[in-house]
ROSE-4610 file (N, C-alpha, C; in Angstrom, 1 decimal, always signed):
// ROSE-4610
residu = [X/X/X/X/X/X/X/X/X/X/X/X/X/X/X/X/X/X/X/X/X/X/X/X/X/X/X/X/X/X/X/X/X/X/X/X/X/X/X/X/X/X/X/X/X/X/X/X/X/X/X/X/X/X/X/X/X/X/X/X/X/X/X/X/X/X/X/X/X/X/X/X/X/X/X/X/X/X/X/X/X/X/X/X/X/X/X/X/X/X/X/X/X/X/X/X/X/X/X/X/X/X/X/X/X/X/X/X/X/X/X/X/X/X/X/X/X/X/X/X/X/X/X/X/X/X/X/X/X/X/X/X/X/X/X/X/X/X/X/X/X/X/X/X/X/X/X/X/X/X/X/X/X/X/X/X/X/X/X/X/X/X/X/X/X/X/X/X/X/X/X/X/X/X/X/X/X/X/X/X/X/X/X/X/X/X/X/X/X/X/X/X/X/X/X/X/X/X/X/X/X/X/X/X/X/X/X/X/X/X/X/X/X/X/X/X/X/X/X/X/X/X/X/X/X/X/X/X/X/X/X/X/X/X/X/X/X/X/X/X/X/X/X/X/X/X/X/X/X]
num = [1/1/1/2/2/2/3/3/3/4/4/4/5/5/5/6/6/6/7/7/7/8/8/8/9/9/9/10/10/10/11/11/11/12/12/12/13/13/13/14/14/14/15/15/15/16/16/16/17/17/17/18/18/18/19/19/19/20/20/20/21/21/21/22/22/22/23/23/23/24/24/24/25/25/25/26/26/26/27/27/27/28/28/28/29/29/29/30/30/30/31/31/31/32/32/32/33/33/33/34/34/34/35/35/35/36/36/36/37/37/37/38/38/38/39/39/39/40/40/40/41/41/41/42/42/42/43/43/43/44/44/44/45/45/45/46/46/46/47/47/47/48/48/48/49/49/49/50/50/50/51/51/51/52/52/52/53/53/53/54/54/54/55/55/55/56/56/56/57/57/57/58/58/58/59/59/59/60/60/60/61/61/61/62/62/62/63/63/63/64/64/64/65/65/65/66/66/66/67/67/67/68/68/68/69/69/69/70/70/70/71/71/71/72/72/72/73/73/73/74/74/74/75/75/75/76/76/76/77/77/77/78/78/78/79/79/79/80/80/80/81/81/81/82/82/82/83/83/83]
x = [+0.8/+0.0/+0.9/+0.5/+1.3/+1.0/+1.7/+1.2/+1.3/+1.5/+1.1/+2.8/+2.9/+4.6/+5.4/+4.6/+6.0/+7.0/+7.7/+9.2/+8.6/+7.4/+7.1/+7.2/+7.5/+7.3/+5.8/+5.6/+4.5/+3.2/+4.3/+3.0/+2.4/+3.5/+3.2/+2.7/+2.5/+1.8/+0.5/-0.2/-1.2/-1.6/-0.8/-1.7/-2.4/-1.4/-1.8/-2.9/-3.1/-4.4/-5.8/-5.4/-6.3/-6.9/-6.0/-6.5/-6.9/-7.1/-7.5/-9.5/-9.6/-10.9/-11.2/-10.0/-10.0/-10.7/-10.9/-11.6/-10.0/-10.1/-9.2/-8.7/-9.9/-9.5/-9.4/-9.5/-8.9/-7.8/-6.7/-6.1/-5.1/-5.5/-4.9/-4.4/-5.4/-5.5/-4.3/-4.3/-3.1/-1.9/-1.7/-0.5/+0.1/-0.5/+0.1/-0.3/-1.7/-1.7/-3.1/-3.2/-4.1/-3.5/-4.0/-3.6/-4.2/-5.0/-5.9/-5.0/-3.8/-3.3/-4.5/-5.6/-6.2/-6.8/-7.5/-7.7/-6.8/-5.9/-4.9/-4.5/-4.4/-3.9/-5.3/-6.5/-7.8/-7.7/-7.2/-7.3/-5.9/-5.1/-3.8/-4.1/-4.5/-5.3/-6.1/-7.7/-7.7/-7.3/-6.8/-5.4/-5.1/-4.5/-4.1/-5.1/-5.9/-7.3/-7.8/-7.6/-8.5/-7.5/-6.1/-5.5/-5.4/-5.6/-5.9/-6.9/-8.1/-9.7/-9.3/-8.3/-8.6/-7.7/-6.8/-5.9/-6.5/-7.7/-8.5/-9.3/-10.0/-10.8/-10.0/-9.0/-8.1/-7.9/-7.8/-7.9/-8.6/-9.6/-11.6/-12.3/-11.8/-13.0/-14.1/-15.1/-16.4/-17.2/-16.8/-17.0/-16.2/-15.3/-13.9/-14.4/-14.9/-15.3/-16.5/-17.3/-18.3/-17.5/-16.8/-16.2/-15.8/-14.9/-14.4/-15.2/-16.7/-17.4/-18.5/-18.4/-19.0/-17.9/-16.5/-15.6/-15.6/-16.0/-15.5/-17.4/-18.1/-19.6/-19.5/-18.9/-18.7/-18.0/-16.7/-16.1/-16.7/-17.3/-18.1/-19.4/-19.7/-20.9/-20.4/-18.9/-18.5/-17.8/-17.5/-16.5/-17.9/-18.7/-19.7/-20.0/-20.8/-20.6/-20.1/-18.7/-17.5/-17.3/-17.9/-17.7/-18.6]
y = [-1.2/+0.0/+1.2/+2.2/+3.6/+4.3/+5.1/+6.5/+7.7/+8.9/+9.8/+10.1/+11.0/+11.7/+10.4/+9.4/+8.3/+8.4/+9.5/+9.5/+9.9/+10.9/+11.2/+12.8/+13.3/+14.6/+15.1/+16.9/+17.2/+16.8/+17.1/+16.6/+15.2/+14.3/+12.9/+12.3/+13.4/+13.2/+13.8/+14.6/+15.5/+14.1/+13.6/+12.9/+11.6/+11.1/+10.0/+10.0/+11.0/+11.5/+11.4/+12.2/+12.0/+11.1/+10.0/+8.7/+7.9/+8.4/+7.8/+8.7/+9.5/+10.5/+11.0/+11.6/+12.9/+14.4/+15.1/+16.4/+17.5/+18.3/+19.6/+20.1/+20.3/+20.9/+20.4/+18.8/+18.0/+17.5/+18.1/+17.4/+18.5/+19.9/+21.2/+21.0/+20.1/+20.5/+19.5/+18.1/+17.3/+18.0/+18.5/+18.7/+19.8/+20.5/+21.8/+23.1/+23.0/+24.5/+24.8/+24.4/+24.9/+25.1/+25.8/+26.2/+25.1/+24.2/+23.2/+21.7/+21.7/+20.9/+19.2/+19.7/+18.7/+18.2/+18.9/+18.4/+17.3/+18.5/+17.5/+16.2/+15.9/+14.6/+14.0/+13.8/+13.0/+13.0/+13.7/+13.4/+12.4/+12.8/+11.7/+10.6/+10.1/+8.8/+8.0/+8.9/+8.4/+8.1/+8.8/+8.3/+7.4/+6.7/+5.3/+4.5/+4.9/+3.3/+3.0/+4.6/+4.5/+3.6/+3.7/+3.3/+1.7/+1.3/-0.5/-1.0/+0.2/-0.3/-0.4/+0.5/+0.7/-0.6/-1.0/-2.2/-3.1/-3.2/-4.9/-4.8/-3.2/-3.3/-4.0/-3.7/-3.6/-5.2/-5.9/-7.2/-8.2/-7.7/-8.2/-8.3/-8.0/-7.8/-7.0/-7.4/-7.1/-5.7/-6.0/-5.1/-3.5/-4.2/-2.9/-2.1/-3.2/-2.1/-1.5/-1.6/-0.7/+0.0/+0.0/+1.4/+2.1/+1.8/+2.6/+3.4/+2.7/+3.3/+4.5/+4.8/+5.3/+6.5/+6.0/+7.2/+8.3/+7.4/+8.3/+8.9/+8.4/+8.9/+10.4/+9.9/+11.3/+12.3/+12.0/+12.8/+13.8/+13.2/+13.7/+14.7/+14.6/+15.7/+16.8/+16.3/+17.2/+18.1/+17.5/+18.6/+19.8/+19.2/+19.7/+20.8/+20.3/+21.7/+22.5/+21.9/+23.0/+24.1/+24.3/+25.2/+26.8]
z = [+0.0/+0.0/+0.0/-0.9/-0.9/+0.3/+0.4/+0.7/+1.0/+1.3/+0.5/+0.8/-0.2/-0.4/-0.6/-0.7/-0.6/-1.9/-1.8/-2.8/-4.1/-4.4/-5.0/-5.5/-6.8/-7.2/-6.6/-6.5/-6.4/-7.4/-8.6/-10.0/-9.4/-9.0/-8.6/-8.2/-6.7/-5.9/-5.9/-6.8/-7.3/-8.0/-8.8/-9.9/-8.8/-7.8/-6.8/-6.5/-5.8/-4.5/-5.9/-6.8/-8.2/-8.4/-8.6/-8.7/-7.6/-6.4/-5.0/-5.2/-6.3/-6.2/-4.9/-4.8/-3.9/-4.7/-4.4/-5.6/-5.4/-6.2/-6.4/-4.9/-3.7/-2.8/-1.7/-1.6/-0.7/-0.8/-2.1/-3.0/-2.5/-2.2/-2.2/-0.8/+0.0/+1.7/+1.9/+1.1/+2.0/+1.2/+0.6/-0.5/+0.3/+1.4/+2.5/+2.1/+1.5/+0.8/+1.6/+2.9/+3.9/+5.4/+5.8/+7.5/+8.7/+8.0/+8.6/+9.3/+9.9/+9.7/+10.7/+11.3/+11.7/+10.4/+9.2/+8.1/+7.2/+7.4/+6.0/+7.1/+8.2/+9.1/+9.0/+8.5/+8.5/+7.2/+6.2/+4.5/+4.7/+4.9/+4.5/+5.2/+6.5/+6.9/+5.7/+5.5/+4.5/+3.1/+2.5/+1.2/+1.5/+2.5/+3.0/+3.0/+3.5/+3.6/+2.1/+1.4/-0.5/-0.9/-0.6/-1.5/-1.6/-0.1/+0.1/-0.3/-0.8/-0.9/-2.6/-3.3/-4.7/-4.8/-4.6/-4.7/-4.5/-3.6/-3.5/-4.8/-5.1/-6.2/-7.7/-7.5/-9.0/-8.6/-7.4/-7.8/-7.8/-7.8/-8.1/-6.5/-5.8/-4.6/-4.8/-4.6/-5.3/-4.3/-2.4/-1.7/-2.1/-2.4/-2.9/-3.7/-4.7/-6.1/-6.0/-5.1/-4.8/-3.8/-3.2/-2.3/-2.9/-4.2/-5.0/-6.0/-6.4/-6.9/-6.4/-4.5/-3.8/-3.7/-3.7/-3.9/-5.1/-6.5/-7.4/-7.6/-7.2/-7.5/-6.4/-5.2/-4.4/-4.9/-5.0/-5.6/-6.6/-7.9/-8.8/-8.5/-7.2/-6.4/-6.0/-5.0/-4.6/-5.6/-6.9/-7.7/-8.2/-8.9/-9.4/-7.9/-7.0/-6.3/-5.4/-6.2/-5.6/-6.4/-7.7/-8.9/-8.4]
């Protein structure tokens, strides 16, 4: 299981969290571009659990891939109204 900064460029690590369907501004918060540091320590926790749930998904766990499909359905609400 990854996680977050692990020996990664910024781009790197932007594109990571991406692919965990984190949105733009949770993405902003772990990456250090908020004053929130109790936020960004409950977003990087989670990054760690997405990243075990997308890794069972990608190897056919059926519970997984509905978590992961609950993540990217969220995500997709929250980007929409975050605009």
């Amino acid at each position: 299981m990854e996680t977050p900064s692990e020996n990664r460029t910024p781009d790197e690590e932007r594109e990571w969290l991406a692919g965990l369907f984190f949105t733009r501004k949770e993405i902003e918060v772990i990456m250090g571009e908020s004053e929130d540091p109790i936020l960004r320590g409950r977003l990087k926790s989670e990054a760690e659990l997405r990243s075990s749930v997308i890794e069972l998904a990608k190897a056919g766990s059926g519970p997984a891939q509905a978590m992961a499909n609950q993540y990217i359905t969220q995500m997709k609400i929250n980007e929409a109204t975050d605009d």
